[in-house]
C-alpha positions in Angstrom: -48.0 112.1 301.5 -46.3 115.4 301.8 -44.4 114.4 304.3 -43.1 111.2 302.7 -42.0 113.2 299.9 -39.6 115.2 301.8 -38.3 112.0 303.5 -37.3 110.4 299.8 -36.1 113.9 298.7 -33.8 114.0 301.9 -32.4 110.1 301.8 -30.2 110.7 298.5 -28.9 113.8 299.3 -27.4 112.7 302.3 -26.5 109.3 300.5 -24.5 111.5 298.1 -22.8 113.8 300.4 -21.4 111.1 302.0 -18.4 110.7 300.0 -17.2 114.5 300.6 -14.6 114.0 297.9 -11.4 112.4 296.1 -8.7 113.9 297.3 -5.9 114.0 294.5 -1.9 116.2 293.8 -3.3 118.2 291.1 0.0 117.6 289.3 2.7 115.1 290.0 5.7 114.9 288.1 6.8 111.6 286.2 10.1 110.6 285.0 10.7 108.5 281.7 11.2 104.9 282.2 10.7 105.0 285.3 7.1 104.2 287.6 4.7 107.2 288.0 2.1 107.3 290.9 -1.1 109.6 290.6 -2.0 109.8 294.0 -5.8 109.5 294.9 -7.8 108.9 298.3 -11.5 108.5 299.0 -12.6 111.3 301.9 -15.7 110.2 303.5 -17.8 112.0 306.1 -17.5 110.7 309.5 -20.9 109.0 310.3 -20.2 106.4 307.4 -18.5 104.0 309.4 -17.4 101.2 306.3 -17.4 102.6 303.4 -17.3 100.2 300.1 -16.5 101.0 296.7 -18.3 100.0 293.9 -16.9 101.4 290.9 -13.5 103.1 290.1 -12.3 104.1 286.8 -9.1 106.0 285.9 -9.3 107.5 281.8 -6.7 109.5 279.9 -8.1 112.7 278.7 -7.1 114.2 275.5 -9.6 117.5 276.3 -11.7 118.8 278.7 -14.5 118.4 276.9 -13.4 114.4 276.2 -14.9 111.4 277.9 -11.5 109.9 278.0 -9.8 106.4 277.5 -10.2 103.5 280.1 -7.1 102.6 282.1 -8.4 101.1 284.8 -11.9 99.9 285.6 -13.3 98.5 289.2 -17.4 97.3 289.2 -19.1 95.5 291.5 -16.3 93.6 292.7 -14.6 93.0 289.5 -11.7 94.2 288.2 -11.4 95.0 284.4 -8.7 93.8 282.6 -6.3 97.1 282.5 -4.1 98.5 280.1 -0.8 97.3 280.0 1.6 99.3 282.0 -1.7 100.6 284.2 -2.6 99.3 287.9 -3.8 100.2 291.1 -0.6 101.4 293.3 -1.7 99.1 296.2 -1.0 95.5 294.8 -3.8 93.7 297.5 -6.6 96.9 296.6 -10.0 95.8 296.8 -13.4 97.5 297.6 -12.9 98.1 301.4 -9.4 100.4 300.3 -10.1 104.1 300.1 -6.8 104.9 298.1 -7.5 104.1 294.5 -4.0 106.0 293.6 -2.9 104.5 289.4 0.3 103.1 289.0 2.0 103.2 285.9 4.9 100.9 286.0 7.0 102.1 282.5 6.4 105.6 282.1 6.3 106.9 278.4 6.1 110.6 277.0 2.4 109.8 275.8 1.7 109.4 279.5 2.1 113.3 280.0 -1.6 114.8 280.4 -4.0 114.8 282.5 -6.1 111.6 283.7 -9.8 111.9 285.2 -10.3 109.8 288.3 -14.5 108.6 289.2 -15.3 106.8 292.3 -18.5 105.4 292.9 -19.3 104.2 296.7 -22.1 103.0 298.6 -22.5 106.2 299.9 -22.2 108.5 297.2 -20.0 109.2 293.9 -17.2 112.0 293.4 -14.5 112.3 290.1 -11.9 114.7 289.8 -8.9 115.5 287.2 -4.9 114.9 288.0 -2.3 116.0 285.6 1.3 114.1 285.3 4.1 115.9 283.6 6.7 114.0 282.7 10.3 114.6 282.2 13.3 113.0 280.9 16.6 114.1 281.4 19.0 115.2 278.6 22.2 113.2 277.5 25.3 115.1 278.0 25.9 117.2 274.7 28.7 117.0 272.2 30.3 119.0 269.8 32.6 119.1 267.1 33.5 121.6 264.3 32.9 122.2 260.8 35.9 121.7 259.2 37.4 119.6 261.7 40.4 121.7 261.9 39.9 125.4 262.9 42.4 127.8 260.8 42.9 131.3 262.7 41.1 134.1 260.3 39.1 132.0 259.0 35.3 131.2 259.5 34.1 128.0 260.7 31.0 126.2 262.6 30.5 124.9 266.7 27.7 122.3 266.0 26.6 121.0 269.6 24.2 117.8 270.0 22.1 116.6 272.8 19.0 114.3 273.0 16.9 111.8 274.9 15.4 114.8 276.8 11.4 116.1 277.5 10.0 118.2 277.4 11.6 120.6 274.5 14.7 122.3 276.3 17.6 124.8 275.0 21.0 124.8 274.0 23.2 127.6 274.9 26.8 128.6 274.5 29.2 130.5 276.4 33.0 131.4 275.6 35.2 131.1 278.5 34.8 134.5 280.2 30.8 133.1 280.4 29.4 135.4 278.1 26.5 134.2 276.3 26.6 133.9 272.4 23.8 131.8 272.0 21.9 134.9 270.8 24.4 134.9 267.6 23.7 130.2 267.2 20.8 128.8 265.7 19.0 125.3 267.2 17.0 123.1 265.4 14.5 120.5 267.4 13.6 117.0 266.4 10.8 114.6 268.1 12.3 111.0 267.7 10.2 107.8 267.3 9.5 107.5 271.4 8.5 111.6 271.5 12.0 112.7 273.2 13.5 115.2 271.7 17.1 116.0 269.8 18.7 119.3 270.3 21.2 120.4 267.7 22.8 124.0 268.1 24.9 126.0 265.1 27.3 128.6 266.7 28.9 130.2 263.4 32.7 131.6 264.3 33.9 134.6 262.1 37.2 135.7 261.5 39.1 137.6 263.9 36.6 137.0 266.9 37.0 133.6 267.9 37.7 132.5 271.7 40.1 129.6 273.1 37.3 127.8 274.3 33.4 127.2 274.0 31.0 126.1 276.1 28.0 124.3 275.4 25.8 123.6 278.2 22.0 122.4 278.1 18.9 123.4 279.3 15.5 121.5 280.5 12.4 123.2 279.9 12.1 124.5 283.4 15.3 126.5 282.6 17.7 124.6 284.6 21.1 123.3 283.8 21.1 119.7 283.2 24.6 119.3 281.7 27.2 121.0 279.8 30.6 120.1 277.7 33.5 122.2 276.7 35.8 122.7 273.2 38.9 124.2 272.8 39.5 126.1 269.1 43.3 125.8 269.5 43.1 129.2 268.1 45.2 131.2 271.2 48.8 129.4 270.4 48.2 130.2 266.9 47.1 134.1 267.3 50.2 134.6 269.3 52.4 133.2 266.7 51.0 135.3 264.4 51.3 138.6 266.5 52.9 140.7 263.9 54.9 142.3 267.7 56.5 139.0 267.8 59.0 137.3 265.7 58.6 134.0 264.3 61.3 131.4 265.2 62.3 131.4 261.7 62.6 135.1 261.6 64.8 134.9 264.5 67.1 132.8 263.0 67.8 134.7 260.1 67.6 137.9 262.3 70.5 136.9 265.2 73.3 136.0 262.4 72.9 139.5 261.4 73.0 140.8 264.0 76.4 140.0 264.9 77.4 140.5 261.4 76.1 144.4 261.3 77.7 144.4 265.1 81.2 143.3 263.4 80.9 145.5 260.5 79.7 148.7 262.8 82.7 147.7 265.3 85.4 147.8 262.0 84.5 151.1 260.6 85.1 152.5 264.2 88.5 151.4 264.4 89.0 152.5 261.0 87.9 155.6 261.7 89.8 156.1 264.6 93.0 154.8 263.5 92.9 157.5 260.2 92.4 160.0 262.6 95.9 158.8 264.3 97.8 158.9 261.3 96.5 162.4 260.5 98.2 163.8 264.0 
């Protein structure tokens, strides 16, 4: 009797250790719109020679701790009606395929998370936990200015615009030696209705310190540069107009007449002076 207990103690634990594991990316990267693959395969030990699944499911977890939402569901040789957008990434997959890997044909910014994967064989079980981040590039940024016309010495506003980006990026300005003045700007960030995000940046100009031209480039959240637009104040032509060192068109009319009127004037004393001195001798 003894000895039949070890044999039915022994049978499952091999049964079980037969499926050594699912193999998954721990994180694979998605981009909005566009299809997103989660990558899963079934690793089996080498003496099981045809392996057949019995039950797959794929859930989206909210938490750790949380059983998750069904996706996908494979039992006994039935296929459960998916969610939309959800499938297995092989279109022919059936019990005899080891990769279980989940399609998702439209991918949204409520797909970002991470998705719990549990296979079920006839030679053991095994689940495991795959994250997809997913990403959506930002639109190329405008900007205008508040008021619409810059006046030199006087203080005005750069607003700069850019959406249809995820996750959260930046906005950041640079004048046209590239220094960075996004330190002195302030960004606001709006969620729209399909979770991307709008970035709108305020770079306040003050009198006396303005530059020819801005910069406004954006940022994803990984820190890289996605795109970036310039303005011109029209501010240069109008400083050196008013360089107090250089005269004003107008003021060089008025100033050339006389000119060659004090030149005239200057010339007439001379000879007057010279020709009294004549008459003296």
């Amino acid at each position: 009797m003894a000895s039949s207990g070890i044999i039915v103690f022994i049978f499952p634990v091999l049964c079980i250790c037969a499926v050594k594991s699912v193999e998954c990316k721990a994180e694979n990267v998605g981009h909005y719109g566009q299809q997103s693959l989660l990558e899963c395969v079934v690793k089996t030990s080498s003496d099981v020679t045809d392996p057949n699944i019995r039950m797959v499911a794929w859930k989206k977890l909210t938490s750790p701790e949380d059983e998750g939402d069904l996706l996908l569901g494979f039992n006994r040789g039935k296929l459960d009606r998916p969610k939309r957008g959800y499938r297995f990434a092989e279109p022919s997959w059936n019990e005899k395929n080891m990769n279980v890997s989940l399609l998702i044909t439209n991918t949204a910014v409520a797909d970002d998370g991470d998705y719990k994967c549990i296979v079920i064989t006839d030679s053991g079980d095994h689940n495991i936990v795959t994250t997809l981040k997913v990403q959506a590039r930002y639109r190329i940024p405008s900007v205008h200015s508040t008021p619409e016309k810059i006046v030199p010495n006087s203080e005005s506003t750069l607003i700069c615009e850019s959406r249809g980006g995820y996750p959260k990026g930046t906005l950041r300005w640079f004048d046209e030696e590239g220094t960075d003045w996004t330190g002195s700007s302030e960004m606001e960030t709006k969620p729209s209705d399909d979770g991307l995000f709008q970035l709108t940046s305020r770079l306040s100009l003050f009198r006396g310190s303005t530059f020819p031209i801005y910069t406004c480039a954006v940022f994803n959240a990984s820190g890289g540069k996605e795109d970036s637009i310039t303005f011109e104040t029209n501010i240069h032509d109008k400083i050196k107009d008013s360089d107090p060192t250089k005269p004003s068109p107008e003021t060089s009319k008025i100033v050339a007449p006389l000119v060659v009127i004090g030149s005239l004037i200057v010339g007439l004393l001379l000879l007057l002076l010279y020709r009294r001195r004549s008459q003296r001798k």
